[in-house]
N, C-alpha and C positions, 0 to 999 in steps of 0.2 A: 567582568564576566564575559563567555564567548558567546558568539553571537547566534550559537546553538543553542547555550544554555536555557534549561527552562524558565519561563518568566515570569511563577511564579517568585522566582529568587531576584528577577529585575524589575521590569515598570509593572508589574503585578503585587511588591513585596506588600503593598502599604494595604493588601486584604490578608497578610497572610495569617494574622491572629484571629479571624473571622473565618478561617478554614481551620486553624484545629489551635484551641482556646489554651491560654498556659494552665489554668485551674485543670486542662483533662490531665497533667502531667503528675498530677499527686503520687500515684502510685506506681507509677514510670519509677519517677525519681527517686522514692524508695527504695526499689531493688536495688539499684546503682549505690544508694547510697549504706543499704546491706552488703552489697561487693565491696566498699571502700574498707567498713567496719572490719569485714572480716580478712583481707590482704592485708591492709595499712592502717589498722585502728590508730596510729598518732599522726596523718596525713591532718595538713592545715591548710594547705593549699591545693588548687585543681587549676590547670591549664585545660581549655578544654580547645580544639579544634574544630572548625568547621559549626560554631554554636548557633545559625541559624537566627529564630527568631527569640532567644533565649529562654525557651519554656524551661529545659531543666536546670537551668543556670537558675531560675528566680524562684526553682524548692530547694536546690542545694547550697546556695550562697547564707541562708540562715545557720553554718555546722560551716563552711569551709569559707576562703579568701579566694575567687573567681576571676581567673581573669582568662578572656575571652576572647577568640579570633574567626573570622570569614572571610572569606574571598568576594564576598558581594556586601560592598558596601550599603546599598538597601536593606539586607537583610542586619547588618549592624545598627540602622538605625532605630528600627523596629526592637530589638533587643537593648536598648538603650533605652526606648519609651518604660521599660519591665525591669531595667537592672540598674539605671543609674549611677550605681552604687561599684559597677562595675568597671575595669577594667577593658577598655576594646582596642582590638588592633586590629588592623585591616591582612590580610596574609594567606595564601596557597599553601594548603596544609602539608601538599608533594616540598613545598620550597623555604618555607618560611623559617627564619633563622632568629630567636630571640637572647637575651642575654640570660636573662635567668633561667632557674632548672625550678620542679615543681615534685611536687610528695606525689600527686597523680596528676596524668596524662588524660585527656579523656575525648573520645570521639563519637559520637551517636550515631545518629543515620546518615549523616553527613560522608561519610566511609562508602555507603551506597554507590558515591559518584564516581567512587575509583574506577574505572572500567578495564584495568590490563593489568597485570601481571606484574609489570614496571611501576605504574601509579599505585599498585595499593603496597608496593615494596617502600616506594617514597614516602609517605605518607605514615606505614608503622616505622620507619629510622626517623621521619621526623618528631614522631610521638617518643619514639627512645632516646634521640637526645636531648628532651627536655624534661627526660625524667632522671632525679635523683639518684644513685644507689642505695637499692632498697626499695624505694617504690613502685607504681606498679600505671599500666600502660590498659586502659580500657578500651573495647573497644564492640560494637554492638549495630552488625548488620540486622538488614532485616531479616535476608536470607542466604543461607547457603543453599551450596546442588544441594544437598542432601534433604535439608527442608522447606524445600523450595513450591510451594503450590500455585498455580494461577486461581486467582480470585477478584471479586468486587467488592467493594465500599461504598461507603456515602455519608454525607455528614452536611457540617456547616452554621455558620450563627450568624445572630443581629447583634450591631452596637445601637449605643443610645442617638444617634444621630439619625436614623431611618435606612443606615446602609446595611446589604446581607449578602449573605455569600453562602449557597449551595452545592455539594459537585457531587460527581459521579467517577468512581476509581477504577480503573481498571487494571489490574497487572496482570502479563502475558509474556509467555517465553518464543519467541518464533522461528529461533534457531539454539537450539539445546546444544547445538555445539560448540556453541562458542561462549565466551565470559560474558555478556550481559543478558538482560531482559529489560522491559518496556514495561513504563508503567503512564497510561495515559488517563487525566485527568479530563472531566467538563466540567464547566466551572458556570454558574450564572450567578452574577455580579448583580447589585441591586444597589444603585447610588443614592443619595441623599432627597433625590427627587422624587424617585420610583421608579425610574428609567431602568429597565433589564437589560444585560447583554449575555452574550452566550458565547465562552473562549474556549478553544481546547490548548492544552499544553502536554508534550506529551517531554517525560524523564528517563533518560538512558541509565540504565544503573549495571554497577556490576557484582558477577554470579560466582563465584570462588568454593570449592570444595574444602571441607572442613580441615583438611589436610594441609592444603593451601596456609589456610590463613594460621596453623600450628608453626609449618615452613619457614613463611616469612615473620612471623613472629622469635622463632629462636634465632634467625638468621641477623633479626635487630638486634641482636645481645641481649635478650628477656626468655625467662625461665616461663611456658604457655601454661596456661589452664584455660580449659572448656567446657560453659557451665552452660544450660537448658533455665532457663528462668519461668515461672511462671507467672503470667500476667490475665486477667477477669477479662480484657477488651481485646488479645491477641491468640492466636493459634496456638495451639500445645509445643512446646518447645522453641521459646523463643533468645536467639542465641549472646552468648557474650564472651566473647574471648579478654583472656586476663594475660599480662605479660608480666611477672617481677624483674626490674632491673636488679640484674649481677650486682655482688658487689664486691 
């Protein structure tokens, strides 16, 4: 990882299930796994990129065969504690070159990080060559321009150890002109002792118009669709671009 990135995804990874628990993924995963049903009902396999801490990886690996990749090894390990069962490779989702081809493609918020124009061009040809003909290339910001609100959060849990993790969310646009936004976290950490600390981290993410991400999606060789999902714990219109690989 660069040495900007956030740290939640570095020497912070080992709270990052304590800041948002796989079990909240139940019905995340579902949708997703509605979109698979209804693009690729005979899809067996999912390559997912950028899998994080693998929360949707350990609802959809009971229906498909998982095999997973990050570019922060911390956050692979973490996803290993949850998937075992899984597949990991270590891999820059702009670069990463695998042998085999997969039924679906799949990128979650992980996509977020793209910040330009070039990187999220990289990242959907990476998802299209490693999908199938036929299959289909998921993909699922948080937001575009077009639904894009600034807002706050909060959350957080205890393990059985005595350790907890709190934080406060912030996302903010500070220049609407350009392709990202910020989204800064506080975090108070709560270790085995009782010992508090209080971290901020703040996440560069990027902003792309609905059109955009249409663009560079046919521009991968995939046939787009853009669906509005609706999810109990997110904003009205929460987005997911579909690609069908050509065949």
């Amino acid at each position: 990882m660069a040495d900007n990135s956030p740290r939640l995804y570095g020497d912070l990874a080992g709270w990052y299930h304590l800041l948002t628990a796989p079990h909240e993924y139940v019905e995340e995963a579902g949708l997703y796994r509605g979109l698979i049903r209804e693009f690729a009902p005979e899809a067996r396999t999912i390559l997912e990129l950028g899998t994080g801490g693998g929360a949707n990886a350990s609802h959809l690996k009971t229906d498909y065969q998982m095999t997973l990749t990050d570019i922060s090894e911390p956050m692979l390990d973490m996803s290993r504690r949850i998937n075992p069962d899984c597949e990991h490779l270590s891999g820059d989702m702009r670069t990463i070159r695998l042998d085999g081809r997969f039924d679906v493609v799949m990128i979650h918020d992980a996509i977020d990080y793209m910040t330009t124009d070039a990187d999220l061009s990289a990242a959907i040809e990476t998802a299209a060559l490693h999908c199938i003909p036929g299959g289909i290339v998921l993909l699922f910001p948080d937001h575009t321009t077009e639904t894009f609100e600034p807002g706050t959060d909060q959350g957080g849990h205890d393990d059985d150890t005595g350790r907890g993790l709190r934080y406060v969310e912030w996302t903010w646009d500070p220049d609407p002109s350009d392709t990202t936004y910020l989204t800064d976290y506080a975090y108070l950490l709560r270790d085995e002792s009782g010992k508090v600390e209080a971290v901020h981290d703040r996440h560069t993410c990027g902003l792309f118009s609905s059109a955009t991400w249409i663009e560079l999606i046919e521009r991968a060789g995939l046939e787009p669709h853009h669906r509005l999902l609706d999810h109990s714990e997110a904003p009205p219109g929460l987005n997911a671009f579909v690609g069908r690989k050509r065949i």
